[in-house]
ROGU-416246 format. One record per residue: residue in three letters; x, y, z of N, C-alpha, C, O, CB in turn. Coordinates in steps of 0.02 Angstrom, whole numbers, padded with zeros to 5 digits, always signed. Atoms other than C-alpha are relative to their C-alpha. Last residue first. Glycine has a CB too. Example, Ala and Ser with C-alpha at 12.3 -4.5 7.8 and 13.67 -1.06 7.14 Angstrom:
! ROGU-416246
SER-00042-00059-00003+00684-00053+00357-00039+00055+00037-00014+00110+00045+00020+00023-00071
ALA+00045-00059+00000+00615-00225+00390+00045+00060+00000+00097+00059+00033-00050+00001+00062
! end
This chain:
! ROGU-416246
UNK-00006+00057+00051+00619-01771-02265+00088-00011+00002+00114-00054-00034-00037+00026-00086
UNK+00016+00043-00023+00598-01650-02111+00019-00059-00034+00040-00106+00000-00053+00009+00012
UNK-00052+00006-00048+00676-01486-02205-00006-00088+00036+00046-00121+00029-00014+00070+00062
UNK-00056+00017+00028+00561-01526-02337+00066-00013+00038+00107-00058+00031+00007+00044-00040
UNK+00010+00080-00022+00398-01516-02213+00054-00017-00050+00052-00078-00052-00087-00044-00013
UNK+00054+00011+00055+00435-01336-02162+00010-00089-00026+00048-00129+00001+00018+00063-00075
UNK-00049+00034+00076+00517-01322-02007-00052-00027-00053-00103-00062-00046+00059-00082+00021
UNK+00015+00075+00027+00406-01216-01884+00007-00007-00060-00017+00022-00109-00063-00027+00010
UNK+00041-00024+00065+00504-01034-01825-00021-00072-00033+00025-00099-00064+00052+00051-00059
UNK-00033-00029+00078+00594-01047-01675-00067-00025-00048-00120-00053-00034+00092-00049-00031
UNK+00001-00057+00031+00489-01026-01496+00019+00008-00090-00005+00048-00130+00046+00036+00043
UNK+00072+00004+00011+00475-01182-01431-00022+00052-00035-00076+00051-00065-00038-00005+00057
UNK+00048+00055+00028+00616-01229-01456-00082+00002-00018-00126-00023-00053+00005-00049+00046
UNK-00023-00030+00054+00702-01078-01390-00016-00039-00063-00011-00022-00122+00070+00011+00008
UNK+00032-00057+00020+00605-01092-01235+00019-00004-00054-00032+00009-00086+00008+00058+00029
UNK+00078+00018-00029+00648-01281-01199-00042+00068-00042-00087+00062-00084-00007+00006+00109
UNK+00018+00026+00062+00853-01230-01260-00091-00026+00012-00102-00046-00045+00063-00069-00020
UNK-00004-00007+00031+00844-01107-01102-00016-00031-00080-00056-00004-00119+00028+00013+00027
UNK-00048-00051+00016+00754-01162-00980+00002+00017-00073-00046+00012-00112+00067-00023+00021
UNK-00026+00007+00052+00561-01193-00966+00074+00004+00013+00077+00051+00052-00027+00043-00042
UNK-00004+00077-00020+00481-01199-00783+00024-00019-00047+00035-00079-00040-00056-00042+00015
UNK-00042+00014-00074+00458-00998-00788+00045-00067-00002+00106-00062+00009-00059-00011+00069
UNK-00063+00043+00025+00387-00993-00935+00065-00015+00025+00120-00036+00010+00018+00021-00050
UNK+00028+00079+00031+00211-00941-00893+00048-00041-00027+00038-00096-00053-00051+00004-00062
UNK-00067+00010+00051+00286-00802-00784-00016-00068-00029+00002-00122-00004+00082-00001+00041
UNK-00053+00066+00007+00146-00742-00694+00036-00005-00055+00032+00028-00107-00031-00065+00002
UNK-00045+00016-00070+00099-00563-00633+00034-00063-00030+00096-00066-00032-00048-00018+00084
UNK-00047-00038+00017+00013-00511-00795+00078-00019+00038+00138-00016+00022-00028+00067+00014
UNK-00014+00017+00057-00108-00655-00768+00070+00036-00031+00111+00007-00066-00060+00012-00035
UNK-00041+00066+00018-00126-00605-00613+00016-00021-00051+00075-00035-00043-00020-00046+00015
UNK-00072-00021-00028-00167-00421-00637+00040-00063+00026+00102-00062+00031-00007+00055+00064
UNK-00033-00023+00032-00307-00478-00751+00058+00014+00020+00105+00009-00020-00022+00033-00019
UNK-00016+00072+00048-00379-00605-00628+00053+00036-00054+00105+00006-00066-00085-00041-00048
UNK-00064+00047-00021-00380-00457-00508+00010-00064-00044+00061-00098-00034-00009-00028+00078
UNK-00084-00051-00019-00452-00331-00612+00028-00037+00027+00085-00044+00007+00009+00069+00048
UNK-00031-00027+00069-00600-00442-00667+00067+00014-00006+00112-00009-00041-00027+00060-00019
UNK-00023+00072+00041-00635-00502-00483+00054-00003-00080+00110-00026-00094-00082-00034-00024
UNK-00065+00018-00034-00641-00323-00444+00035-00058-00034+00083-00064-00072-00011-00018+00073
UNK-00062-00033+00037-00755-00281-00579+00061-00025+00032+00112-00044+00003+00001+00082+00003
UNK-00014+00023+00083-00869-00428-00525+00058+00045-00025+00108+00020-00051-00074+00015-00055
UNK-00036+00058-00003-00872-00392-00359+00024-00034-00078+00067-00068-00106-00045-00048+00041
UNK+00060+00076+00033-00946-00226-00414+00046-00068+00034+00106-00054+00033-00002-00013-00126
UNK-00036+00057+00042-00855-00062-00323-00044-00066+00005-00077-00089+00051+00081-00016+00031
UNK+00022+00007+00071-00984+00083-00279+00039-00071-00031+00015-00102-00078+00023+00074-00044
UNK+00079+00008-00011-00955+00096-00095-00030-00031-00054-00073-00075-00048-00037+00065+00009
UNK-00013+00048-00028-00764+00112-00114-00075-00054-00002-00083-00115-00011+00028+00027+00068
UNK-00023+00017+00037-00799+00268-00236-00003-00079+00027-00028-00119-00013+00054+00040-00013
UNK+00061+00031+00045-00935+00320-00112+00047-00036-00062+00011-00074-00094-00064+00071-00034
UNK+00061+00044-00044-00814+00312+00042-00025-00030-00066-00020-00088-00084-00071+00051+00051
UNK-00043+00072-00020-00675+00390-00071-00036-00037+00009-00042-00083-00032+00043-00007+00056
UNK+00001+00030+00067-00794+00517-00123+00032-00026-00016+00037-00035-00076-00004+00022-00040
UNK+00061+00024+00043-00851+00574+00019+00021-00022-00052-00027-00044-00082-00049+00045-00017
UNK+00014+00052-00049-00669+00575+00111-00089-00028-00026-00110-00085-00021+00009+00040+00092
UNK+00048-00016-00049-00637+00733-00035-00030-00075+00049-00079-00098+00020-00063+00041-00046
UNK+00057+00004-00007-00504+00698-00152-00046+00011+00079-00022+00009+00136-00003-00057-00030
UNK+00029-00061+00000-00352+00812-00166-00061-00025+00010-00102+00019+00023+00009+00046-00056
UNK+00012-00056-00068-00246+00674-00090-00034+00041-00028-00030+00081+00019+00063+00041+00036
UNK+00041+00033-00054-00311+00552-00232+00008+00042+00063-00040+00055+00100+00024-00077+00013
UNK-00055-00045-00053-00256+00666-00365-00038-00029+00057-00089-00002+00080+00003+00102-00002
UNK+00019-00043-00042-00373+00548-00509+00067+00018+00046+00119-00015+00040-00061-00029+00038
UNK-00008-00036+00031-00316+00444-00659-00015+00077+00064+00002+00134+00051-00042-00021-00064
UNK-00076-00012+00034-00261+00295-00578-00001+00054-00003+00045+00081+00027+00023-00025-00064
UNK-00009-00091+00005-00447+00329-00469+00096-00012-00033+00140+00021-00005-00011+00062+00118
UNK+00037-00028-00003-00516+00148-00501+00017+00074+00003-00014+00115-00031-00028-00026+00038
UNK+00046-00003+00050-00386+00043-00547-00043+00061-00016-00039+00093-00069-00038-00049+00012
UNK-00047+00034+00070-00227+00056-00442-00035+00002-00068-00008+00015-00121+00018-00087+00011
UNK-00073-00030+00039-00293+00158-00306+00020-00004-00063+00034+00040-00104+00055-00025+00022
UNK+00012-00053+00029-00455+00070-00306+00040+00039-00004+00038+00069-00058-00039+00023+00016
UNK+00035+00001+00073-00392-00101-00335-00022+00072+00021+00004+00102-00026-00067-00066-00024
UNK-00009-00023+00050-00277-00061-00190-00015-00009-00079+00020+00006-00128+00038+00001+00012
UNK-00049-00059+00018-00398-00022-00069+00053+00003-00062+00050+00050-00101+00042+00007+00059
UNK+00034-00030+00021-00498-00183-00101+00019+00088-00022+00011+00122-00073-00043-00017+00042
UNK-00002-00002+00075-00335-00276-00107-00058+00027+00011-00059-00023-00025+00009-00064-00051
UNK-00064-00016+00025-00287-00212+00094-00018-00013-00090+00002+00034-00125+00067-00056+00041
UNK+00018-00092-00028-00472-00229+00160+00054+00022-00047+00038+00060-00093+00019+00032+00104
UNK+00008-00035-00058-00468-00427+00104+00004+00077-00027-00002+00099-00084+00057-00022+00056
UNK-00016-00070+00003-00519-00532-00045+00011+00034+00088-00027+00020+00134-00070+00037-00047
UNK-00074-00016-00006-00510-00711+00015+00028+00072-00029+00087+00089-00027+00038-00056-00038
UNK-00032-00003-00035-00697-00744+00039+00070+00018+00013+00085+00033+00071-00012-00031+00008
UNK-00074-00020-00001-00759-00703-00103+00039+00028+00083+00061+00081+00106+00002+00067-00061
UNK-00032+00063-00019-00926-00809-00069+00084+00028-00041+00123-00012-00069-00052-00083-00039
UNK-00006+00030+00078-01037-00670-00108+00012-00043-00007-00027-00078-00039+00034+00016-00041
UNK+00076+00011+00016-01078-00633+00080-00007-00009-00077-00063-00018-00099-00048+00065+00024
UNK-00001+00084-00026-00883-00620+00086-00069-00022-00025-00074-00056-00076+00005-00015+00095
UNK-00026+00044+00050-00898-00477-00060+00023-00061+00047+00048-00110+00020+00062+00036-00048
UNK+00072+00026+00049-01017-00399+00072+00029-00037-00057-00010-00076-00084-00054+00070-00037
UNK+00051+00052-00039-00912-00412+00229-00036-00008-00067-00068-00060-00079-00053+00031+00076
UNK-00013+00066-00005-00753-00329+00123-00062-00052+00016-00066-00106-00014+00049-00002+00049
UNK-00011+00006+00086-00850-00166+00048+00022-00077+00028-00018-00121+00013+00072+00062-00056
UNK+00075+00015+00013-00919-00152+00258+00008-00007-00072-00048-00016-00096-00058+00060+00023
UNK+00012+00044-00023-00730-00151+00293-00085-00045-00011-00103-00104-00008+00021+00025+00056
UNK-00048+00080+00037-00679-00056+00165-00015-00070+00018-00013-00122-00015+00081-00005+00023
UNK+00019-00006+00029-00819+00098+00239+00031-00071-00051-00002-00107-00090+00001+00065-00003
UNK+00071+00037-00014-00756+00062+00398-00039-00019-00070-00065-00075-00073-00053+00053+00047
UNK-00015+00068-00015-00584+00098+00346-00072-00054+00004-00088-00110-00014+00041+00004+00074
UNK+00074+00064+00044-00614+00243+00266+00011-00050+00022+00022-00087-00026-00005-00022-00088
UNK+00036-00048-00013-00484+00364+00387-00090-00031-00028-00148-00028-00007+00039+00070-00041
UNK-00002+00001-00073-00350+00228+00408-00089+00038-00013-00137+00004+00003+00081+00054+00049
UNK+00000+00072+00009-00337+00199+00206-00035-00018+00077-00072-00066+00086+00086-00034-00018
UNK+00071+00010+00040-00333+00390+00195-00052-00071+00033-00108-00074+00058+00026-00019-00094
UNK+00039-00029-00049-00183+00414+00324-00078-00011-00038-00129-00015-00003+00028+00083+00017
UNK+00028+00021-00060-00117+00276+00238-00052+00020+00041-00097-00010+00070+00037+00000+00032
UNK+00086+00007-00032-00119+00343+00063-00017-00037+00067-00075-00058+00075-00048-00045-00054
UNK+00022-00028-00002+00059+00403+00065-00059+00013+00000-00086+00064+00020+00019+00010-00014
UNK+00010-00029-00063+00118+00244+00116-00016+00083+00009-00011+00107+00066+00062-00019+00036
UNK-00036-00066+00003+00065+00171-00044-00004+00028+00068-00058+00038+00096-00030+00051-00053
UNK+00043-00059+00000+00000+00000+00000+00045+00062+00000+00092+00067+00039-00048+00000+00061
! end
């Protein structure tokens, strides 16, 4: 968490906390307080001066998030996160990668 939005993070808390109880009552249980905050940092106000915003409109920003978008945003930011070729080395990747031998080469 950006430690310049703490004092924020501290100040809506309740408001995260009542966003967490209801995406349990969904059956997303493993979202907590900490990724609801930073999907809206990260997602929801990128484009916004989050210290210039107003504590209303954090709340209602927090207030407003879908389980569904979240969900969305976090599947997407995993996907980004993994390394699908992790478990490859070198000649594995480079195999898999070059350019498929045309069927003369093969003969």
């Amino acid at each position: 968490m950006a430690v310049q939005f703490e004092h924020l993070f501290t100040k809506v808390r309740p408001a995260i906390e009542s966003k967490r109880n209801e995406f349990q009552l969904y059956g997303y249980s493993t979202v907590t307080e900490e990724d609801i905050w930073a999907y809206c940092v990260k997602k929801k106000w990128r484009k916004k001066d989050i210290a210039s915003m107003r504590v209303h409109e954090i709340v209602n920003g927090i207030l407003q998030v879908l389980p569904a978008e979240y969900m969305t945003y976090s599947q997407i930011e995993e996907q980004r996160a993994s390394d699908w070729f992790s478990d490859l080395n070198s000649a594995e990747l480079q195999m898999l990668l070059a350019p498929p031998k045309s069927r003369s080469d093969l003969s």
